[in-house]
Every structure is written in structure tokens, then in C-alpha cells.
C-alpha positions as CSV (number, residue, x, y, z in Angstrom):
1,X,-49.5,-133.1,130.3
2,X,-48.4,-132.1,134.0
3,X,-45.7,-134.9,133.7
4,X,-44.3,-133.4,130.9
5,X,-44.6,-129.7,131.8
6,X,-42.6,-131.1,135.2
7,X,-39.6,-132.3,132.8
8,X,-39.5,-129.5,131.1
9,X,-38.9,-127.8,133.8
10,X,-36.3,-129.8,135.1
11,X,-34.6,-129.8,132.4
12,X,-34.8,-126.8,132.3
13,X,-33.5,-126.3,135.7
14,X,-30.7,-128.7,135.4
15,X,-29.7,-126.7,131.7
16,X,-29.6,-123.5,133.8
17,X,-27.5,-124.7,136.4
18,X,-25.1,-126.1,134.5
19,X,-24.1,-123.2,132.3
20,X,-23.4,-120.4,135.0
21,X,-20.9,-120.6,137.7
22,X,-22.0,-121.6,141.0
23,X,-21.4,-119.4,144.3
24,X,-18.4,-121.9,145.3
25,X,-17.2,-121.0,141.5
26,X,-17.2,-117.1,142.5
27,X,-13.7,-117.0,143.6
28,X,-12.2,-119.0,140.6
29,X,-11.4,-116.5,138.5
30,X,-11.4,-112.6,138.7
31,X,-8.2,-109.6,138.5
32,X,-5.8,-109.0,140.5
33,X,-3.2,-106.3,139.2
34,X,-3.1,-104.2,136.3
35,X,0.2,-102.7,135.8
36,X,1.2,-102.0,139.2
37,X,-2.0,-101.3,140.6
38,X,-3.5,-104.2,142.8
39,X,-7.2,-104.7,142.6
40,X,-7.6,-108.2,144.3
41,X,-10.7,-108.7,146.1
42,X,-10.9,-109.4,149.8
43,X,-13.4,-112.3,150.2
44,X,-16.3,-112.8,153.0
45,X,-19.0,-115.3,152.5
46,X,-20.7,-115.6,149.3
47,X,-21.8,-113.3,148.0
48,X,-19.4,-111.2,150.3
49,X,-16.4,-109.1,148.8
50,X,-14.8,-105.7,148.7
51,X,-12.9,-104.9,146.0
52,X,-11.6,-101.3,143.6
53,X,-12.1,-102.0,140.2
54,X,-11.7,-98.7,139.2
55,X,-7.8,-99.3,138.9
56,X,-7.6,-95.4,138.0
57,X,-5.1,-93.4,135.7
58,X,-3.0,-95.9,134.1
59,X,0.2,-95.8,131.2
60,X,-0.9,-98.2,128.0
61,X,-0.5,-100.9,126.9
62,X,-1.6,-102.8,130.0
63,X,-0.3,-105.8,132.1
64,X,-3.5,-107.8,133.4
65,X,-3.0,-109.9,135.9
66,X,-5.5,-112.8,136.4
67,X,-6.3,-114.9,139.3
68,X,-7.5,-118.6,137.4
69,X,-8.0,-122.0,138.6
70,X,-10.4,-125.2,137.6
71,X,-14.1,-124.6,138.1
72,X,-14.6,-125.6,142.0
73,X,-18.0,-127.3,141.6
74,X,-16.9,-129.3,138.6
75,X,-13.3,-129.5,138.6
76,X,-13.0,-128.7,134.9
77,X,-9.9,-127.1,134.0
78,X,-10.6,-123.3,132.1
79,X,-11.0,-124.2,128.6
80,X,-11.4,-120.5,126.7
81,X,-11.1,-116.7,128.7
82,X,-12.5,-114.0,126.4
83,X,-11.1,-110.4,127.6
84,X,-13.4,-107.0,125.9
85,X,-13.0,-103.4,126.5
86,X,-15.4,-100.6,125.8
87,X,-15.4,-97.1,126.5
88,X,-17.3,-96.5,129.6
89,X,-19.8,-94.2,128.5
90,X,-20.5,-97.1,125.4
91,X,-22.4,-99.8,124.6
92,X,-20.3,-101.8,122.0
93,X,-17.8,-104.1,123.5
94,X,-14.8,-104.9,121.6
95,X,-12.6,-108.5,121.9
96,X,-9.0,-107.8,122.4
97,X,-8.4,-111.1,122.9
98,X,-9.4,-115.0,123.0
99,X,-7.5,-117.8,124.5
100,X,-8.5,-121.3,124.1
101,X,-8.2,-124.9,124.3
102,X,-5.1,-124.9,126.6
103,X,-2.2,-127.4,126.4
104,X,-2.2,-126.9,129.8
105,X,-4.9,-126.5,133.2
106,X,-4.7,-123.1,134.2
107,X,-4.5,-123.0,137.3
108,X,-2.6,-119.9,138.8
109,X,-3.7,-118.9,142.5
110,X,-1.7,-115.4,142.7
111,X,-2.0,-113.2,139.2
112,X,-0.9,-114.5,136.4
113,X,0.0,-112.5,132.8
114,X,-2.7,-114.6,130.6
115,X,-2.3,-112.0,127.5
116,X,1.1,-110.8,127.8
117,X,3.4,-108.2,129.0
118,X,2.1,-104.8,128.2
119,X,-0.3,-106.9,126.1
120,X,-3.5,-105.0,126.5
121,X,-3.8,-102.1,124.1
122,X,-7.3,-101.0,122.5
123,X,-7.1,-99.3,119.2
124,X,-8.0,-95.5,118.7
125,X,-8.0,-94.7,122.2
126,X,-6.2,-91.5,123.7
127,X,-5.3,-89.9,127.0
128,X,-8.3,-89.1,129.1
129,X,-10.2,-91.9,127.6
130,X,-12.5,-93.7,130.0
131,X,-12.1,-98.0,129.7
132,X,-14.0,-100.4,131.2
133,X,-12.9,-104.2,130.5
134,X,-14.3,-107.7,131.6
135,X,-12.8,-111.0,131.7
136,X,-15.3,-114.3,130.2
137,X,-13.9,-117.6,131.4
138,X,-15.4,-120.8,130.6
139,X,-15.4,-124.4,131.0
140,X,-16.7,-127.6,129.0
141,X,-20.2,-127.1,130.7
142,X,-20.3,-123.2,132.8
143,X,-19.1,-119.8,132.0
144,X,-18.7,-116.9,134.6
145,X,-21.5,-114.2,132.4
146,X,-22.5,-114.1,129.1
147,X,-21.5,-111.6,126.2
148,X,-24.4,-110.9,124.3
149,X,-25.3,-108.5,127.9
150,X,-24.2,-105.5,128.7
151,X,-22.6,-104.6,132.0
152,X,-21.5,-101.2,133.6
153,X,-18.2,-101.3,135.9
154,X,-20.2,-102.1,139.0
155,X,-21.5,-105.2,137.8
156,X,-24.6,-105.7,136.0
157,X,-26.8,-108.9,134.0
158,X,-24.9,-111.9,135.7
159,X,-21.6,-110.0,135.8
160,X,-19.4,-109.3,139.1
161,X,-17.3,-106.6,139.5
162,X,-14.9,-109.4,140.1
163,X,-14.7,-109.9,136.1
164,X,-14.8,-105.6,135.7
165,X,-12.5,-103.1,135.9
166,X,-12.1,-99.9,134.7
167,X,-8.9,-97.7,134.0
168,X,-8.6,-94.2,132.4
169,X,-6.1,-93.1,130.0
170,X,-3.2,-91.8,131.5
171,X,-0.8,-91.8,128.4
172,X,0.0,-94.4,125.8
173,X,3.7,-96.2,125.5
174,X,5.1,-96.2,122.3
């Protein structure tokens, strides 16, 4: 009984492990700009960062720029990055959009535009409104946080503020 309660538990162990980024994965991917607003962390040592997530007013539809390379532990190339929105006093997160299985490695030290040019653009929102969004990225065997949690802006439940940022409504494009 002890001998199988001890590979449970490494396996258990080794399951864990695999799934989540690792603290030389923390700087893989996170935001850098949105619109003209840079929000690019300044690193220290793990778990050491300052960043301003809180990108304030902005004009809609958004330009999200996204810092992305392979997973550093594994050297996986990003194989699906999930971006959701919600307002910030909500609990419901909605998808505005899913990218996966790439033709080609992401891999894009400065900011790239991963869902286009004035690309982000949540239905039914209005001026004033109150956004907070987060950024899933995952590779054949680890993801950065998981969904099914909720977060706040500051980074709750496995997520960084790295993946968060939040932006009020300051008018909408049309």
C-alpha cells in the first residue's frame, strides 16, 4: 500500500508540473502595448516584476500587442493563445478570440499583433465601461493559467498580472 500511495503521488507530482509554466516560463509570454499605450513589464528575479496593467482610457477596437516565444523549460513552440474579456466588476469571461495550431513557431521577442489591427472589440460595450482581459497560452504539455478560474486585474488563481490588463472605455471607432 505505501508503495503505491508513493506513485501516486509522483505521479501526481510529475502531472502537476507538467501542465503549468515554470518560473523560467514566466517571461514567455505576457502584453506589451495596447494601442499606443506600453504596458511591458520590467523584469527582476523571479518572481520579480513591475508592471501597469491598468492601460487606462483607451479608443476601441483595440491593438494588443503580445510579447510570445517557445516555452523556455521545454522548448515547445506556442501551440493555441486564448484571449477573454469581462467587465471588471463581472464574473463571466467572454472568448474574443482563439488562435491555434500554427503553421508557424511564434516566437516574437518585442510585441507582436496576434489578433489583428484594431482587432479587439467586445460586443455591447460603451464608453465608461470598465474591461479587464487576459491572455491563455499553451503548449503540447503546459499552459500559463487555467480558464475555468476567475482572476481580478491584479492577478489571482495561477494568473499574473503579466497575462491581465485592464482598459476603460474611452470611445468606440466606427
Amino acid at each position: 500500500m505505501k508503495k503505491i500511495l508513493t506513485v501516486i503521488f509522483l505521479m501526481t507530482t510529475i502531472i502537476v508540473n507538467a501542465c503549468w509554466f515554470t518560473s523560467d516560463d514566466w517571461k514567455s509570454v505576457y502584453f506589451t502595448r495596447i494601442n499606443d499605450t506600453d504596458c511591458t513589464p520590467i523584469f527582476g528575479v523571479y518572481p520579480s516584476y513591475t508592471m501597469d496593467n491598468e492601460v487606462g482610457g483607451q479608443v476601441f477596437p483595440l491593438t494588443v500587442y503580445v510579447h510570445i516565444i517557445p516555452s523556455v523549460t521545454n522548448g515547445l513552440p506556442i501551440k493555441e493563445v486564448l484571449l477573454q474579456w469581462k467587465f471588471t466588476t463581472g464574473t463571466r469571461w467572454k472568448t474574443i478570440c482563439t488562435l491555434a495550431d500554427f503553421s508557424w513557431i511564434l516566437s516574437y521577442n518585442s510585441g507582436v499583433v496576434l489578433f489583428g489591427r484594431k482587432g479587439v472589440n467586445p460586443a455591447g460595450i460603451k464608453t465608461g465601461d470598465s474591461l479587464v482581459f487576459r491572455l491563455q497560452s499553451a503548449d503540447d504539455i503546459s499552459v500559463n493559467a487555467q480558464t475555468d478560474v476567475d482572476t481580478s486585474v491584479i492577478g489571482l488563481n495561477g494568473w499574473e498580472k503579466l497575462w491581465l490588463f485592464s482598459a476603460t472605455v474611452k470611445g468606440i471607432r466606427r
